[in-house]
C-alpha positions in Angstrom: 51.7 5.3 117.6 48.9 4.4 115.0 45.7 3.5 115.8 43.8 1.5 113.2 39.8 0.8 113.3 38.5 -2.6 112.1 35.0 -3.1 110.9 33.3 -6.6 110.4 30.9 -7.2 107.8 28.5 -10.3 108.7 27.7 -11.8 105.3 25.2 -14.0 105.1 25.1 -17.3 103.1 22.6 -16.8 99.8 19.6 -18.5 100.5 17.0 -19.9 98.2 13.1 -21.0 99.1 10.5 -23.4 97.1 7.1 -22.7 95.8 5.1 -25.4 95.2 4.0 -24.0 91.8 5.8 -21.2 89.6 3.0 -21.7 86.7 -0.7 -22.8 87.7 -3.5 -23.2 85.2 -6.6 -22.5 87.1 -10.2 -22.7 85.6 -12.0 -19.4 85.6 -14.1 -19.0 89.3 -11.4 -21.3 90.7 -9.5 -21.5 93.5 -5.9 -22.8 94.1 -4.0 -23.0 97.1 -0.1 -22.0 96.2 2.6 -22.8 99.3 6.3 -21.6 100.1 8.9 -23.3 102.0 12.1 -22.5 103.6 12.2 -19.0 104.8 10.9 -17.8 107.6 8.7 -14.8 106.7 6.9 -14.1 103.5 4.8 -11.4 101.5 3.0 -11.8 98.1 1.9 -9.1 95.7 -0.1 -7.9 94.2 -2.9 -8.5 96.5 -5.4 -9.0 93.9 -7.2 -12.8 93.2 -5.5 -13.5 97.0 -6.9 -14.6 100.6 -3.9 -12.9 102.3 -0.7 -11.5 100.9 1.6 -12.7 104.3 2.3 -16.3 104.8 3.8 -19.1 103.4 -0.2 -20.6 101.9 -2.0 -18.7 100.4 -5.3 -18.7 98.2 -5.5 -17.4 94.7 -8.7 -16.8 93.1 -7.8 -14.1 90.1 -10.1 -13.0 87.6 -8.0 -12.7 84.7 -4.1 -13.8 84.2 -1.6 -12.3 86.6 2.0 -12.9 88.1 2.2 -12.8 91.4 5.9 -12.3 93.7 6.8 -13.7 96.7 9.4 -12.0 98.5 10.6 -14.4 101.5 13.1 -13.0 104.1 15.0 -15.4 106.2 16.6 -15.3 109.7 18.9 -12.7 109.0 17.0 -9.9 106.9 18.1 -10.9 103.6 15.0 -11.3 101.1 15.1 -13.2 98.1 12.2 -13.4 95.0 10.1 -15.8 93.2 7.1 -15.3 90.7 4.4 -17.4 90.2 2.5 -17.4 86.8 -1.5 -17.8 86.3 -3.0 -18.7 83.6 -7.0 -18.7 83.5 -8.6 -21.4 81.5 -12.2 -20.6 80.6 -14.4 -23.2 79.9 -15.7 -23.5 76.6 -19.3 -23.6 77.0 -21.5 -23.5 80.0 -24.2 -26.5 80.9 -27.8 -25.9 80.6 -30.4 -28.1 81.4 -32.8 -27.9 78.6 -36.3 -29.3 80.3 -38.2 -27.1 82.1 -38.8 -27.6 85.6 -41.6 -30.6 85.9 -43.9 -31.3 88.3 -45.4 -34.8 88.4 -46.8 -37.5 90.5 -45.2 -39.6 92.7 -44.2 -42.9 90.2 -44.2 -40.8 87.4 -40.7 -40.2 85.7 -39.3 -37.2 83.6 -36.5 -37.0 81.4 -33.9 -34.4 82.2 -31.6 -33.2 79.0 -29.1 -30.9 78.2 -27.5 -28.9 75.5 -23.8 -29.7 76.3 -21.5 -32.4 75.6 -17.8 -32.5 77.1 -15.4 -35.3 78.7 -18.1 -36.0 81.5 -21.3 -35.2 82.0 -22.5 -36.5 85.6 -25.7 -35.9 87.5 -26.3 -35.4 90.8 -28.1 -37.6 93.1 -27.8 -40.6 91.3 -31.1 -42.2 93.6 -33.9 -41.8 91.7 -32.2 -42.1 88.1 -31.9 -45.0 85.5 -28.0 -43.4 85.1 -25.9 -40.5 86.6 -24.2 -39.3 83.3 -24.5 -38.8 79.6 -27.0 -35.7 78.3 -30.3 -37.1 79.1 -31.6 -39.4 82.0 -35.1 -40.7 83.1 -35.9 -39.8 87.2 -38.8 -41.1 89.3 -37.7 -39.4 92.4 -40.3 -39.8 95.3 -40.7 -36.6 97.0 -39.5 -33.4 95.4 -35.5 -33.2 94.1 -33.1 -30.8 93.0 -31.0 -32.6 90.6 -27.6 -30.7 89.4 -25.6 -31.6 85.9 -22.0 -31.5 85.9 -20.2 -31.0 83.0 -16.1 -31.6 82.7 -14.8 -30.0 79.8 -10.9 -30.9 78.2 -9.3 -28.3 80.3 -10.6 -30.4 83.1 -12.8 -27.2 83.9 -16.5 -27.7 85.4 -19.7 -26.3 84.9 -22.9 -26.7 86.8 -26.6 -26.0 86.3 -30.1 -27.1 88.4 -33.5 -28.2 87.9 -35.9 -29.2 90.9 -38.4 -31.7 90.1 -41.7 -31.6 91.9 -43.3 -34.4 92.9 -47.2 -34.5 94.2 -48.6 -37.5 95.8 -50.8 -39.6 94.4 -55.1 -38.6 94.6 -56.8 -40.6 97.0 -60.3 -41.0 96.0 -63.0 -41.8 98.1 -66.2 -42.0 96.2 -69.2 -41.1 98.6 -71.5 -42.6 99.4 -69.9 -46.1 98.9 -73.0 -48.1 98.1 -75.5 -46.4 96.1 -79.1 -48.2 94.6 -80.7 -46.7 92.2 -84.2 -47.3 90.5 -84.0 -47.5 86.5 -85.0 -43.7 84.9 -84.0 -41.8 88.4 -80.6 -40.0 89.7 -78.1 -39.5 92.9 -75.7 -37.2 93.1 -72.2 -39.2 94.0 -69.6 -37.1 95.5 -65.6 -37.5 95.6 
């Protein structure tokens, strides 16, 4: 009598996941929110520039190029890799605003410039201002405002600078006394 043994191997079917990027062009001091889809667990390394390294979404925020790997597991163990590729784009020159920071009266206006000139140049608020863009604009805000410049370079990459203008209300004067009569060759002091 022979006695055999028989073994089973469960083998399961390959399985493949998505990324919803595999190359991202981020602008330095961006984020950029990368997601995975079809397995049921997930880890990405290295850990660096990320929010969390378990989960299909995560955040990446590196500060120089890197390739990040998902590994993704599904139902049955197996695990199966991806890399995703970022490239940092730096901006090619930062915004400065060039006046220094005014203080005036309220219905004055100043004129705000800066140094830089790129796809769009857009300033923020808009109330106040003859225009919201280009590299100079006239303000008359009426109480004190901090006014930002936003400048979009090629890459699509922003940069971002401040100036706060001060406004003072107008002098109310109030000459005292009101009516004053004087004799020719003598003098009264008038107050304000």
């Amino acid at each position: 009598y022979r006695m055999e043994k028989k073994s089973y191997v469960d083998v399961s079917a390959p399985f493949d996941f998505n990324l919803s990027e595999e190359v991202v062009n981020i602008c330095k001091g961006s984020s950029y929110d990368i997601q995975a889809r079809g397995a049921s667990s997930y880890e990405w390394a290295p850990a660096e520039g990320l929010n969390q390294t378990l989960g299909n979404k995560v955040t990446i925020r590196p500060n120089r190029y890197m390739i990040y790997t998902v590994s993704a597991r599904n139902g049955s163990g197996c695990i199966f890799e991806k890399t995703i590729e970022v490239n940092l784009v730096r901006s090619s020159s930062p915004v400065q605003i060039e006046t220094l920071p005014p203080l005036i009266c309220s219905g004055e206006s100043v004129s705000l410039k800066v140094n830089a000139k790129g796809i769009g140049l857009k300033w923020e608020p808009s109330e106040g201002a003859e225009s919201s863009s280009g590299n100079s604009i006239l303000v008359s805000p009426q109480q004190t405002t901090l006014y930002t410049v936003i400048r979009t370079d090629l890459e699509g990459c922003e940069s971002k600078d401040t100036i706060t203008v001060k406004v003072q209300p107008q002098a109310q004067l109030t000459l005292l006394p009101e009516n004053v009569e004087i004799c020719p060759g003598t003098s009264t002091t008038l107050k304000v």
